[in-house]
Structures are given as C-alpha cells and as structure tokens.
N, C-alpha and C positions, 0 to 999 in steps of 0.2 A: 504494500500500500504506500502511496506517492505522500511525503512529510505538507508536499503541497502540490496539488496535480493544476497543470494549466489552468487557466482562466475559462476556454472555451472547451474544456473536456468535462463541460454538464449539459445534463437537459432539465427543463423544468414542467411542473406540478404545479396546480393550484386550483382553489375554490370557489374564484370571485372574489376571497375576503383577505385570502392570502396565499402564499406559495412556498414551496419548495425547491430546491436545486439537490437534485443527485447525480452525483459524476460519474462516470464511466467505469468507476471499478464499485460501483453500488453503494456509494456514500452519502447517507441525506449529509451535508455539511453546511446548509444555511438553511435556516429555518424560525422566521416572526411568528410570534401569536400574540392574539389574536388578527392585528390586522398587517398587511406589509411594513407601518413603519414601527411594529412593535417590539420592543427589546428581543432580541433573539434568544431561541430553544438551542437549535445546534447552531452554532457560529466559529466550526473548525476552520473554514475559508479562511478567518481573520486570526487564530491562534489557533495551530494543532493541538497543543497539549491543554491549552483554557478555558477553548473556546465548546464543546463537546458534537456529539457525531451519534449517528445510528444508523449501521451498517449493515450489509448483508453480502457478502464478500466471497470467495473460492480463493483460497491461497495455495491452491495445489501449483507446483511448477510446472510453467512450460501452458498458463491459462491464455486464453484470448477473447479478450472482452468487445464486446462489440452493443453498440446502443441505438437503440431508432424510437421513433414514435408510429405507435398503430395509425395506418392513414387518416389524415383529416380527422384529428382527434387529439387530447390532452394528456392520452393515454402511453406511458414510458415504458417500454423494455431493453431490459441491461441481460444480454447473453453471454452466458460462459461456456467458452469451448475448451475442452478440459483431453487428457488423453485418454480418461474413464466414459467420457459420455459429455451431455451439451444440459445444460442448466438454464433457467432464467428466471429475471425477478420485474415482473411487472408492476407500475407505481401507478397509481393514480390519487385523486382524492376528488371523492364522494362532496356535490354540491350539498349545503344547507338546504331544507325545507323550502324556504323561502331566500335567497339569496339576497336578494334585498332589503333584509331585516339582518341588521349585524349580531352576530352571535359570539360568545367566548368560545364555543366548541366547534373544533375541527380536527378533522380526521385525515389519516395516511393510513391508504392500506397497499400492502407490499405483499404482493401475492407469489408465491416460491414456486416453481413445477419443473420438473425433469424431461426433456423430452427424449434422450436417448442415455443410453446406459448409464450409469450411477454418478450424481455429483452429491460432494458433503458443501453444506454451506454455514460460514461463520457468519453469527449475530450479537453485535455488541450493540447496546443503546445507551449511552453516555451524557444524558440530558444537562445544559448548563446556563441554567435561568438568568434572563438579567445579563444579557452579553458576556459569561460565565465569574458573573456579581455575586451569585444569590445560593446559598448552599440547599439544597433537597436532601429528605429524608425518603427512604428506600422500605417499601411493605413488599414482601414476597409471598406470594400465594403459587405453587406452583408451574404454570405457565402464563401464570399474569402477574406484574407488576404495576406499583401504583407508586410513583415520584411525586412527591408533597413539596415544593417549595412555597415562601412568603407570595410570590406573587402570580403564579398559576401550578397546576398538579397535569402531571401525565399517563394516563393509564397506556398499560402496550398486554396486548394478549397476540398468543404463539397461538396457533395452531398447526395439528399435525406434526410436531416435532416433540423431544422431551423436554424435561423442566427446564427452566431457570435457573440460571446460576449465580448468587450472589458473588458482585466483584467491587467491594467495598459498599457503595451507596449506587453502584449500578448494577448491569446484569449482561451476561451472557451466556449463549448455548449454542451448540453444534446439531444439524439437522442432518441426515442424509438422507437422500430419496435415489428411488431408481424411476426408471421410465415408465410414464403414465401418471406420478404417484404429484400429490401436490401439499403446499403447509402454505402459511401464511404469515404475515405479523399485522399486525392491527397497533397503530400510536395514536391515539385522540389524546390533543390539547384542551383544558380547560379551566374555567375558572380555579383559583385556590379554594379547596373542601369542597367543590364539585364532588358528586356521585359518582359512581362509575358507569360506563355505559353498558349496555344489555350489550350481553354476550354475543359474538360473531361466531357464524358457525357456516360452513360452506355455501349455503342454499341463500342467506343473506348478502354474501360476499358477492357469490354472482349477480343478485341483482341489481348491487350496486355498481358494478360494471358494467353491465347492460346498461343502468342509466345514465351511468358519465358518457357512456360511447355514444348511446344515441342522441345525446344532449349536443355533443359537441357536432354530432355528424349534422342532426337539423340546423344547427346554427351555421355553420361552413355552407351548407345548401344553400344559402338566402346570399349567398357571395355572388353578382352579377359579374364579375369578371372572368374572362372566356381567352386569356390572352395566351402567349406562347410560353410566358411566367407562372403557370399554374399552383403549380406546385409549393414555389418559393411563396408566390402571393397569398397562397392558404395559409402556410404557415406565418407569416408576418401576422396575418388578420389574428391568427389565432394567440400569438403571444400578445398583441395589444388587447386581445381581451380576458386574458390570462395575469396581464397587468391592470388592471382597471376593476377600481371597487366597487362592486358590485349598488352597495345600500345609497350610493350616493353619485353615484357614475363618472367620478375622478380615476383616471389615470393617476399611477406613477410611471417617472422617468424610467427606472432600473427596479428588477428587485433586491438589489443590493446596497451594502454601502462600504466605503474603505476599501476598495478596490482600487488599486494603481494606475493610473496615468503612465508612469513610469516605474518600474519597479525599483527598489530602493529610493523613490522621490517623494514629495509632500504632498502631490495632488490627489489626492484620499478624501473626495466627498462623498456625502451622504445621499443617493437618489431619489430613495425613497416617499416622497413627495411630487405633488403635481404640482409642475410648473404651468401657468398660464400659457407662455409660450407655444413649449410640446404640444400639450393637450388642443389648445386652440389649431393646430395647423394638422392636428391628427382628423379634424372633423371632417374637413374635406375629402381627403382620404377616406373614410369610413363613410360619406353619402356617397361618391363613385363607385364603392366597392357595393352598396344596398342596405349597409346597416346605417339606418337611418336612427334607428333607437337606443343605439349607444352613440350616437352622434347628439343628440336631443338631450339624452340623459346628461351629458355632459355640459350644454350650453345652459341646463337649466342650473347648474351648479353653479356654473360661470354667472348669473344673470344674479344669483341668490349670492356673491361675493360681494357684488358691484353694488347689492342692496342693502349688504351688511356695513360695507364701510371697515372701519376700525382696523387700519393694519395696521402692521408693525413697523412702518415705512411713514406714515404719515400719507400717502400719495390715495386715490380713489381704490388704486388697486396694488398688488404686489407681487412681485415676481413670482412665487411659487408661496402652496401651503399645504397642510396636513390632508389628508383625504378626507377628513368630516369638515372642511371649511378653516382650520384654526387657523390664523396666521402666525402663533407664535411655532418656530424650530428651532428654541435656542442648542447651540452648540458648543460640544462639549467634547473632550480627548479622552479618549480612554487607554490609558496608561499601561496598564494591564494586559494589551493585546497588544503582540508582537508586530502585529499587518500579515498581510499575504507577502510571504516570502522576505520578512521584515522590511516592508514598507512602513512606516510608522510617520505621522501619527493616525491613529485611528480614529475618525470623527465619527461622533452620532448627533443627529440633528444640523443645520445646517445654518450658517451664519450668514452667507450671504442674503437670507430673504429680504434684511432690510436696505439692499442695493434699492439704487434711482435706474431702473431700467425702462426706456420710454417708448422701446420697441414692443412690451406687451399690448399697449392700446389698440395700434396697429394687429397684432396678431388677434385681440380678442372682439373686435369688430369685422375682422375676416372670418370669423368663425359664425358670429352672428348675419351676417352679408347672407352666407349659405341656409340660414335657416328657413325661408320659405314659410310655410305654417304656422312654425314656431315663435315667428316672428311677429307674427299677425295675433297667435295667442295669450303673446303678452300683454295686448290690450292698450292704452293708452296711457297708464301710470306706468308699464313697464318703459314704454317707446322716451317717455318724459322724463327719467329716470336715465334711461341712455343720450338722449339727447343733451341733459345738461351736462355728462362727462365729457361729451364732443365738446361742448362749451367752455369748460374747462381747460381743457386741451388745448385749444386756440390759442392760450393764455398761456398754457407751459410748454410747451415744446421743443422750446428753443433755449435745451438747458444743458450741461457739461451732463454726461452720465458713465454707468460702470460697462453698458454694451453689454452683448446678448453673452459673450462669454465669460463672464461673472471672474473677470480678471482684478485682483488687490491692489493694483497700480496707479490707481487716483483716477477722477473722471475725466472724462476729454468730449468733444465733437464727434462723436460713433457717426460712422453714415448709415451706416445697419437700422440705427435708432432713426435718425430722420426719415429715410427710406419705408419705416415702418409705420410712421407719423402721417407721414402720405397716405398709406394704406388706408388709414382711419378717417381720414377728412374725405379720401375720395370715396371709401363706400357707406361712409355715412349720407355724402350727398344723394350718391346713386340709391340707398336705400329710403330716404326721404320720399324721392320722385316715384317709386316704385310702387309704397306702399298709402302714400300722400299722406304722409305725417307733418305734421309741426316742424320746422326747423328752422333755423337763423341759417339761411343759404346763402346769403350773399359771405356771410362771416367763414361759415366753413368752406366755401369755394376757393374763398380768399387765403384761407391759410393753408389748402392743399395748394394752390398756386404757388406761395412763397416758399413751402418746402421742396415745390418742386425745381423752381429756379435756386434755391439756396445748393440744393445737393449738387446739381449740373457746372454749380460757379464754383462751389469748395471741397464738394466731394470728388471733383474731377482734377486728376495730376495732369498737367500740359508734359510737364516731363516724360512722366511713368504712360502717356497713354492709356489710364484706366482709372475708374473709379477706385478709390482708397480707403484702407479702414475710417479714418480720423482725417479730421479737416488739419489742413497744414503738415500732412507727411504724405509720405511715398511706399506704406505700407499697403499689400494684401493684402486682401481680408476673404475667405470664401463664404464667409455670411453673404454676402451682395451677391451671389449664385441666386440668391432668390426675388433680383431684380425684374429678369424676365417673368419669372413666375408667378409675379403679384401682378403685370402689366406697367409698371414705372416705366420700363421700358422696352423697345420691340426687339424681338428675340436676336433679329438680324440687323440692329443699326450700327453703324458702322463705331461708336463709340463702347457698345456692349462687345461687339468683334475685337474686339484692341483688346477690350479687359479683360476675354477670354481668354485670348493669347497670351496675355501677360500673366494669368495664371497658370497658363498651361508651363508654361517656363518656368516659374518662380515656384508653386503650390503641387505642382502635381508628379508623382514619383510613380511609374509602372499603373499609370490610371488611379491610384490613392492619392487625395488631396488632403492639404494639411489645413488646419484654419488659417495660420497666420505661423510669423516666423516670430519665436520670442525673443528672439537674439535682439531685430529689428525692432520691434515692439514690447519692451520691458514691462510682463504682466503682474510684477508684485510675489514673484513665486519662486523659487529653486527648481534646474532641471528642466531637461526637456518634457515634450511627449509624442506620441505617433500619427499618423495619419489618425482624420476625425472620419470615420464611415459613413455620418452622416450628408458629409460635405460630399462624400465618394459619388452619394446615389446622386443629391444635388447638380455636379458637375455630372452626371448623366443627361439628367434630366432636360440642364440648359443646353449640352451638345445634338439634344434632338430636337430639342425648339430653335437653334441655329440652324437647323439642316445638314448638322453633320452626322450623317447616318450609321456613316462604316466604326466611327469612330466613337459616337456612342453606344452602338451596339458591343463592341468591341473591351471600352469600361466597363459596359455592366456585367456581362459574360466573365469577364476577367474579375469583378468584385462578391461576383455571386462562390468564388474559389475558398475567399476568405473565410465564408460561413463556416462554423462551426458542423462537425458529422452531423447534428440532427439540425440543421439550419438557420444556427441562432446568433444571431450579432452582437459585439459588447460595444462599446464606446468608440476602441480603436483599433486601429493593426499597429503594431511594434517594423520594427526595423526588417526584422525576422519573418514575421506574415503572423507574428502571435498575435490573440486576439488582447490588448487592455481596458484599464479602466470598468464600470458598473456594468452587469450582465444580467439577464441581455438588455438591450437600451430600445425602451420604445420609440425615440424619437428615428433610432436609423431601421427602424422596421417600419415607419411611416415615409419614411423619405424611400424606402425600396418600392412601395408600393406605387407613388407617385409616379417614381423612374420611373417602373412596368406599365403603369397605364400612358404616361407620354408618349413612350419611345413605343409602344405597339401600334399607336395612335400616327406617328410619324411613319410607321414601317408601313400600315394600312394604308396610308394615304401616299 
C-alpha cells in the first residue's frame, strides 16, 4: 500500500450530501460527514498515519488492480487480479430518502465478491474524527463495530466474513472467498449517540444497488447531448452532480481540501465550498446539456444570497460560501497534518472569501440571463431586488481588486474583473428589454459602454498585441479565454487573433495552458504551479470559435489523455502529466463540457 498514492489514482462516491474518494488499491482515504465541507472521517490523503482510512485491500504479490465505474453511473469497482483468482470490491453509497432534506446519516457500502478462483481480502477501518482531532471509543460486537466519538459515531457491519478484530480503538479482519461467493462491509456515519442502523443482510444490499444504478442511469438519460464526446460528457455531468448538494442545490469546487498546487509548496486551499463564480458559469452548461433542475436549483440559491445580504466582504455579494448559504469560512492551519506528501500547511476553511472580486457580478447575472422561466418566476420584488445590485454596480466597478485567481498580492486593474463587469451591464440590459422590467437603461447602457471602451484603451498592450491580465502590464492572463465566450468580443477579430497567438506562445505547453506566469506576475505566494485544466478546455473552446478546427480538435483529444483511468480531473497537470491541486474540480469538468458542445458544434457546421 502506497504511504501516498497519486492525486488522480481515485474514483469517487457520493450521496448528494457528501462523498467519498477510494483509490485504486481500495482505500476510502477522504471522507466529510455529514456534508462535503464537514470535518473529515478518513483524511489519510492529508496525513497517512493521522489522518485515518478504511480499506479493503489484496496484498498478495505480484496483485493488479484495476478501477472503473459501472456505465453511466456513480457506481465504483476496484479489481484485483491476483495469481489465485480475480477479486472485487464495488463502492457505492445508497441516496437519502429524500435527498433534499439534509440528514446526519450516510452510508458506504463496499460490496466484496470473487469472480474467479480464491482471493483473501484485508479490512482495516481506522476512523479519525475531526481531521484526526477527536479520539473515539471502540464497542465490539462481533462482526459489527460501533466508533463513539465527541462529535459523530460510526457503525460498520461485515458480512459474510469472520469477526472483528480489535486493533487498539479500531478493527480488523481477513475474509477469503472463492468464486461465486460474496461479503460485504456496510460504514454509516452518524450523529454522536445515534442508534444503530437495522441490520444489512444481502437481499437489502441489493436493493440498494439496484436503486443507486437506476437513479443515476434515469438521471444521465435526461442528458441531450449526442456528440462524438459521449462518454467523457457523461461523466463530467455526473461528477458535477456528485459534487452538488443536494438540500440546497450548491455546488462545490472540489471534494477536497489541502491538496497541492505544487507538491512541497503552500498553495493548499480549501475547495470545499461554492464559489459564485464556478457554480454561476456551470448553469449554462447544465441547461445545454437538459438539466435544467439543477440549473434552477442552483440560481434559486444564488437569488436567496443576493437576498440575504450580510457577507463577510461587506460587498452585495461574495466570492464563495458554505453550501447552506453561510458566508463565514474562516481559516485555519492544521498543524497536525503533514499534507499530501508533506505539502504543509494544511488549510481548513478558506480565507480568501472576504476578497473584493468584481468578476462575480458579471458571472452571477450570466447565470441568471439563462434562466428563462425562472426568471419570470421571481416576480417583480425579485427582478427589483436585482435591479438595484445593477444599480449599485454602476457605482462600483471601477475599483482595484484581488481577480478571479484569488492571488495575496494586493489589488490591481484585473481585466478579467472589468470584462466581467461588462457581462452584467450588458445582460442586464438585454434582460430588461426581454422581459420588460423596470430598469434605469440609459445608466446601465452607459456603464456597459465605459467598460467597454475602458478595457479596449487599458486592457489592451500596443506592445504585447493582446489583451493583458492588469491595466499597465504586459502580462497573460488565460482568464480573458472567456472573452469570446461571453461575446465582449468576436471570436475572429483580429485583436482577439493577436491574443491568441500570444498565448499560444507564452501560456500554452503541449496544448496545456497555464493561467498566468508568477514569475511575471508576483501573486503573494511561494512556488510555482502546473498547467490550470481548466484554462486547457477554455483554450479549446476559443480555438473552435476562431475556426481553428484541426487545432482545437487536436487540444482537446490530446487533454482528454490527462484524465484520470476512470475520467476524472483535478485542478492541474504537473510538469510530468501528474494530475495537482483539489480533486476532482468541478469547474474543469464544466469547462470540458462547454469545449465538447463548441467544438462539435464547429465540427457540424
């Protein structure tokens, strides 16, 4: 067993509420309860010996493990090919009742069976509460154990195999089966002094499989997308919704957190939270694709921020918050955890929330733009309500800020941010005229006018030939990839061709694009990092809205390499083609998806 196995040798599990990561050699090693961003159960990823694990492993020599997901489905098998026989351990976890009522209890069940001659499989369940804070006490009942900590308890029941073995305050035991023969483990999380839960016994186990499978297969069904991307497109949809909580229809970025940028460097954020941003520019995406109901689910969330007020920034709104609305994440080191492959420090919670980032406005009016219906169902306190943020906006705009990549460097002229300023003035108007609302148009016309002239006079280098991160330099930036994208500007003018080229030269390494170069751009931080994935699909997407076909066919074929064996993205590619940083990352599973429907869209036509 690896002290620390790659970043992208997992597949993931979840509920709606929360999830799983088990690796490749059968390791849960990241595990929140009850919701994604809740102190971690197993948190080996971030300290092997602290953080604890629940395994299900073959250590015979000479094993060969191999992992996929059951088609179009959330459904994990990890196989072991052994020189006795072939083994496997299927993972799922059984939705809540009602999914959209949050609940303290959830379930992993790890289903064992042998398909050809005899494998022995090792079970250790290592539970360590509170990002491995909080000590549990250990009750042994034979094939069940019941883990008691201060601030949730764990039941795990074996079936099919012998006892339990007390191993200090944990447990484990050796199962062997031959071919045909099946066991199980069953782990529900739940409150502290929770009950135990009614006994699993085969005949329940399978139904609950049958309903994970069919659940996820109906929901992939409603997928409108028919392109030469099938495959990869399913599964993106399905990890953003895999990422997305269910009771209130918030995405997170990642399900992780303290995952490397760099290995041995500092950039170790916390995911775990939905950003405005992401989530706003995943809606699009997820109406092209047909689901419109977690597109919906999610703007109503957004609309109930905008109505709350109260952040942590002072501003109408704020970069990212907790998946029930909160906007406090304060942030804090934990000391105690080594990092992944000691990258240290370890964060939980996340400090930037109260950045001035002024590209959200722009992304959370683009997301509402798409709503249709929903838009119309807000009624007129809601439309008056969005109107006076436009109104607001008018007034702020044109202010120093931290820019969409949440850099410690001080604030500056972002173009990124004005570019996105834009967004909100223009489809504010356009949505006025559409829906025949209320609005001070001459006001907002006028300030999408000035942003527009502003960026073209200072976000444009006469030197560099391209548009630039920040007013008064000569940096890249591949956030501005999403110039054509929003319509700022036409895919093919000869000022957006410059700046492609000029990224192509400066940002772009074997079709991987980087955000920006921090050498040139001093972002407040130690260390480099890798190419952004996201930026990867992005520079797809613009090279098929330019008309370069061969060429962005060519990117995305070539970025689709970097996926992970069951097809999953993290933050970045390393130098190497590793995958870094928070895993897997909804935002570059939404920007893959964009890419595919572009560039099919450019290939059809």
């Amino acid at each position: 067993m690896h002290r620390y196995p790659p970043i992208a040798d997992h597949g993931l599990v979840g509920d709606l509420q929360t999830c799983a990561l088990v690796s490749a050699e059968g390791v849960v090693d990241w595990f929140c309860s009850p919701r994604f961003d809740s102190p971690s159960v197993f948190g080996r990823l971030l300290d092997h010996e602290r953080g604890g694990h629940f395994s299900i492993t073959v250590d015979t020599p000479g094993t060969t493990v191999r992992q996929l997901y059951l088609a179009d489905s959330a459904v994990l098998l990890t196989r072991f090919h052994t020189h006795d026989g072939v083994g496997e351990v299927g993972d799922f976890m059984p939705l809540p009742a009602d999914p959209t009522v949050p609940t303290d209890r959830h379930t992993l069940v790890r289903v064992i069976r042998v398909v050809r001659g005899t494998v022995r499989f090792k079970i250790e369940c290592r539970p360590r509460f509170d990002y491995g804070r909080e000590p549990h006490e250990l009750a042994l009942d034979g094939a069940s154990a019941r883990f008691a900590g201060a601030s949730a308890t764990a039941h795990l029941q074996v079936l099919g195999g012998g006892p339990l073995e007390r191993d200090g305050q944990d447990v484990r035991a050796e199962v062997e089966l031959s071919s045909g023969q099946r066991a199980a483990a069953v782990l529900t999380l739940d409150a502290p002094g929770a009950e135990p839960p009614e006994p699993a016994d085969a005949t329940s186990l399978q139904a609950a499989f049958d309903a994970v499978r069919s659940f996820w297969h109906e929901w992939i069904s409603r997928c409108r997308y028919r392109g030469r991307w099938q495959q990869q497109v399913n599964r993106s949809a399905i990890t953003l919704k895999l990422l997305t909580y269910a009771p209130t229809g918030a995405p997170v970025a990642a399900a992780t957190m303290g995952l490397p940028e760099q290995v041995g460097g500092e950039r170790n954020w916390d995911y775990r939270y939905t950003w405005v941003r992401d989530a706003s520019l995943s809606v699009r995406a997820m109406v092209d694709l047909g689901f419109v109901e977690e597109a919906d689910a999610f703007r109503r969330w957004l609309g109930a921020r905008w109505q709350a007020g109260g952040t942590v920034s002072g501003e109408p709104l704020q970069i990212m918050y907790r998946v029930d609305g909160d906007p406090h994440l304060g942030e804090e080191v934990l000391d105690h955890l080594e990092g992944w492959r000691g990258s240290a420090p370890v964060r939980a919670g996340n400090g930037a929330a109260d950045q001035l980032q002024l590209d959200i406005y722009g992304e959370a009016v683009y997301a509402f733009a798409h709503a249709g219906e929903l838009t119309q169902q807000a009624g007129y306190d809601g439309w008056m309500r969005f109107a006076a943020t436009v109104d607001w906006l008018c007034e702020h705009w044109d202010r120093p800020d931290e820019g969409i990549w949440e850099t410690r460097g001080g604030r500056k002229d972002f173009t990124y941010s004005r570019l996105m300023c834009w967004v909100a003035f223009d489809r504010a108007v356009r949505m006025a005229h559409e829906y025949g609302r209320p609005a001070d148009l001459p006001r907002w016309t006028a300030a999408r006018d000035a942003v527009l002239r502003q960026v073209m006079g200072r976000g444009w280098s006469a030197e560099r030939q391209a548009f630039v991160q920040h007013y008064g330099s000569d940096v890249l930036d591949a956030s501005l990839l999403m110039m054509p994208i929003t319509r700022f500007i036409a895919p093919r003018d000869p000022r957006w061709l410059s700046t492609l080229d000029a990224m192509d030269a400066e940002l772009v390494s074997d079709s991987l694009v980087y955000r920006y170069d921090p050498a040139a751009s001093p972002d407040g931080l130690r260390g480099s990092e890798g190419t952004f994935s996201l930026c990867s699909f992005l520079y797809v997407d613009a090279l098929a809205r330019a008309g370069r076909l061969e060429q962005a066919r060519y990117a995305f074929d070539k970025m689709l390499t970097y996926a992970n064996h069951v097809g999953l993205f993290s933050e970045e590619i390393g130098p190497t083609g590793e995958q870094l940083g928070n895993f897997p990352q909804a935002f570059t599973h939404l920007a893959l998806i964009t890419a595919a429907l572009t560039l099919d869209a450019a290939l059809d036509a």
